[in-house]
FIGU-677007 format. One line per field, with one value per residue: x, z, y of N, C-alpha, C in turn; chain; residue number from 1; residue in three letters. Coordinates in steps of 0.2 Angstrom, whole numbers, plus 5000, padded with zeros to 4 digits. Layout:
<recs>
n.X <- [X:...]
n.Z <- [Z:...]
n.Y <- [Y:...]
ca.X <- [X:...]
ca.Z <- [Z:...]
ca.Y <- [Y:...]
c.X <- [X:...]
c.Z <- [Z:...]
c.Y <- [Y:...]
unit <- [A:...]
pos <- [NUM:...]
code <- [ALA:...]
</recs>
This chain:
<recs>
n.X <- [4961:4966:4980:4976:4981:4980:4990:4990:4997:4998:5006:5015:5020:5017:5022:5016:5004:5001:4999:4988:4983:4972:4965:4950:4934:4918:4915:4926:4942:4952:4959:4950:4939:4945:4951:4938:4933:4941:4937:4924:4925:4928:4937:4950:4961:4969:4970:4982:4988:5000:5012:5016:5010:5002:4987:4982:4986:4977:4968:4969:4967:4954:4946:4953:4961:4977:4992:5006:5019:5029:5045:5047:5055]
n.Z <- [5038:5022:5012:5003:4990:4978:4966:4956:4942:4935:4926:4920:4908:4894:4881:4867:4868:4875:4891:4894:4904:4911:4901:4897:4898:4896:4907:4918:4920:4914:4924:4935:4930:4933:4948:4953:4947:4956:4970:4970:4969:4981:4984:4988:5002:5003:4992:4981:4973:4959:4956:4944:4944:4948:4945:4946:4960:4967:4962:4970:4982:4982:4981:4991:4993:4996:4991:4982:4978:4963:4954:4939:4929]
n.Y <- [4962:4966:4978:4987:4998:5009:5018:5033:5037:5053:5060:5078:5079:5077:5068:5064:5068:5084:5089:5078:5068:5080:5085:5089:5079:5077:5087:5084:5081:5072:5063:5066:5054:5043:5042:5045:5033:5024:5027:5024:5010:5006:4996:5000:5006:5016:5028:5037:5050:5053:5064:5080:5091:5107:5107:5095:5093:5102:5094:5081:5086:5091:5077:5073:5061:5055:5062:5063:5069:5072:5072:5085:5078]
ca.X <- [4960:4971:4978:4975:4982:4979:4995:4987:5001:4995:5013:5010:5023:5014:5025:5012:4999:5001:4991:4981:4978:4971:4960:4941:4931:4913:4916:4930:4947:4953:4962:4946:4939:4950:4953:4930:4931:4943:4934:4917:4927:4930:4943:4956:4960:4971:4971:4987:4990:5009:5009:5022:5006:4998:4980:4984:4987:4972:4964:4969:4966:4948:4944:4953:4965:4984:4996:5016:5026:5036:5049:5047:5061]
ca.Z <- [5032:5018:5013:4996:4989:4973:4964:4950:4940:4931:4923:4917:4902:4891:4875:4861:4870:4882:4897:4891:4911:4914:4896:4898:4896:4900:4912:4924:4920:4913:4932:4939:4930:4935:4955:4952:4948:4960:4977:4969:4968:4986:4987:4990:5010:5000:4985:4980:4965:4958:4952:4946:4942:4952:4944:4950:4967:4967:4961:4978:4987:4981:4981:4999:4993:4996:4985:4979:4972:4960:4949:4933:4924]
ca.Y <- [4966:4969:4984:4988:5005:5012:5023:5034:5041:5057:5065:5083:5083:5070:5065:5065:5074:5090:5088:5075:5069:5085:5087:5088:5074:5076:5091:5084:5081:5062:5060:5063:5051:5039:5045:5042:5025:5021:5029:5020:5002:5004:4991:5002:5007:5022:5030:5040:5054:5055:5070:5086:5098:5111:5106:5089:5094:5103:5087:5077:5091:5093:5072:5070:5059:5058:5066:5061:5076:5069:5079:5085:5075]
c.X <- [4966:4971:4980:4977:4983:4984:4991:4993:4998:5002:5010:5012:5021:5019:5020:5007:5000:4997:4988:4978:4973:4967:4952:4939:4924:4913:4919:4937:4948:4954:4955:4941:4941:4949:4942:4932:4935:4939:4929:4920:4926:4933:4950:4956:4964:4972:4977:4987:4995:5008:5014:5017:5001:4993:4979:4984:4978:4967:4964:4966:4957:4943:4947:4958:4974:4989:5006:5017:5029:5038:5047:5048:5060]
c.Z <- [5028:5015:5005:4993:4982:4972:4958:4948:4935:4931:4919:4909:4896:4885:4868:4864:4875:4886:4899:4899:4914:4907:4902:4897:4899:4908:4917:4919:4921:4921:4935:4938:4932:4943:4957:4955:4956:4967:4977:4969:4977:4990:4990:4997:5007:4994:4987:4973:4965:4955:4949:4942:4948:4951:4948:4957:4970:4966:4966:4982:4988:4982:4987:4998:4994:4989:4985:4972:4970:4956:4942:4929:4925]
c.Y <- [4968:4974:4983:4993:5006:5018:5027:5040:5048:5065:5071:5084:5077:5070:5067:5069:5077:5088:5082:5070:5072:5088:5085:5083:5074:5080:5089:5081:5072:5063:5059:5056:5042:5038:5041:5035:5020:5021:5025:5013:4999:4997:4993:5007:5015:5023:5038:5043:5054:5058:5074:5091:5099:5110:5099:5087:5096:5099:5086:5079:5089:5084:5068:5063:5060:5059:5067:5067:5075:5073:5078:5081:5066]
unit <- [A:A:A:A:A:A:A:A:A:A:A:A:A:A:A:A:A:A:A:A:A:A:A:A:A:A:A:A:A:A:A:A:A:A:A:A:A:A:A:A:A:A:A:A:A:A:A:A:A:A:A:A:A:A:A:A:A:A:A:A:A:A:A:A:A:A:A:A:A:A:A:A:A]
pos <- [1:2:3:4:5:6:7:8:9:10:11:12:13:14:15:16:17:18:19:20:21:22:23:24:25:26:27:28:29:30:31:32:33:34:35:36:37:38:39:40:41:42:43:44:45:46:47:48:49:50:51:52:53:54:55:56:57:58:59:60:61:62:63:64:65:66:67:68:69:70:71:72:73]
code <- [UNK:UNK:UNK:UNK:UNK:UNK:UNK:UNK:UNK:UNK:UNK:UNK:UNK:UNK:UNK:UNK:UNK:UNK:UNK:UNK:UNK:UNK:UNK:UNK:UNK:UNK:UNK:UNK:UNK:UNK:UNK:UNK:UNK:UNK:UNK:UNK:UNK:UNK:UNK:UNK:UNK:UNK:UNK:UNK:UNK:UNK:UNK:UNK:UNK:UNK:UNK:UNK:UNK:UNK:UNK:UNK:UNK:UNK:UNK:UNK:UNK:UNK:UNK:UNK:UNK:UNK:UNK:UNK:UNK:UNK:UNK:UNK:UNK]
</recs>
């Protein structure tokens, strides 16, 4: 079996739009959209969030995925 891992970056300081990982769309947050399709593809043996927001954390947390704390800068 191979291992498959899925990295889902979702930086909080966006350049042209604030947030915009963590905007609404259809009542769940883009990331979630995203963190979705991957757990339903089920090709991946781990899904991982890169994250530097506390919404974010609370994301993984909430989808049982794992979570990389990376700095702000």
């Amino acid at each position: 079996m191979k291992n498959n891992i899925a990295i889902i970056p979702a930086r909080r300081g966006s350049k042209r739009l604030k947030n915009k990982n963590f905007l609404k769309y259809k009542n769940k947050h883009i990331i979630e959209h995203t963190i979705i399709s991957a757990i339903k593809s089920k090709i991946f043996n781990k899904i991982i969030l890169s994250t530097d927001s506390n919404l974010g954390k609370k994301i993984a947390k909430k989808y049982k995925i794992d979570l990389h704390w990376r700095p702000g800068k």
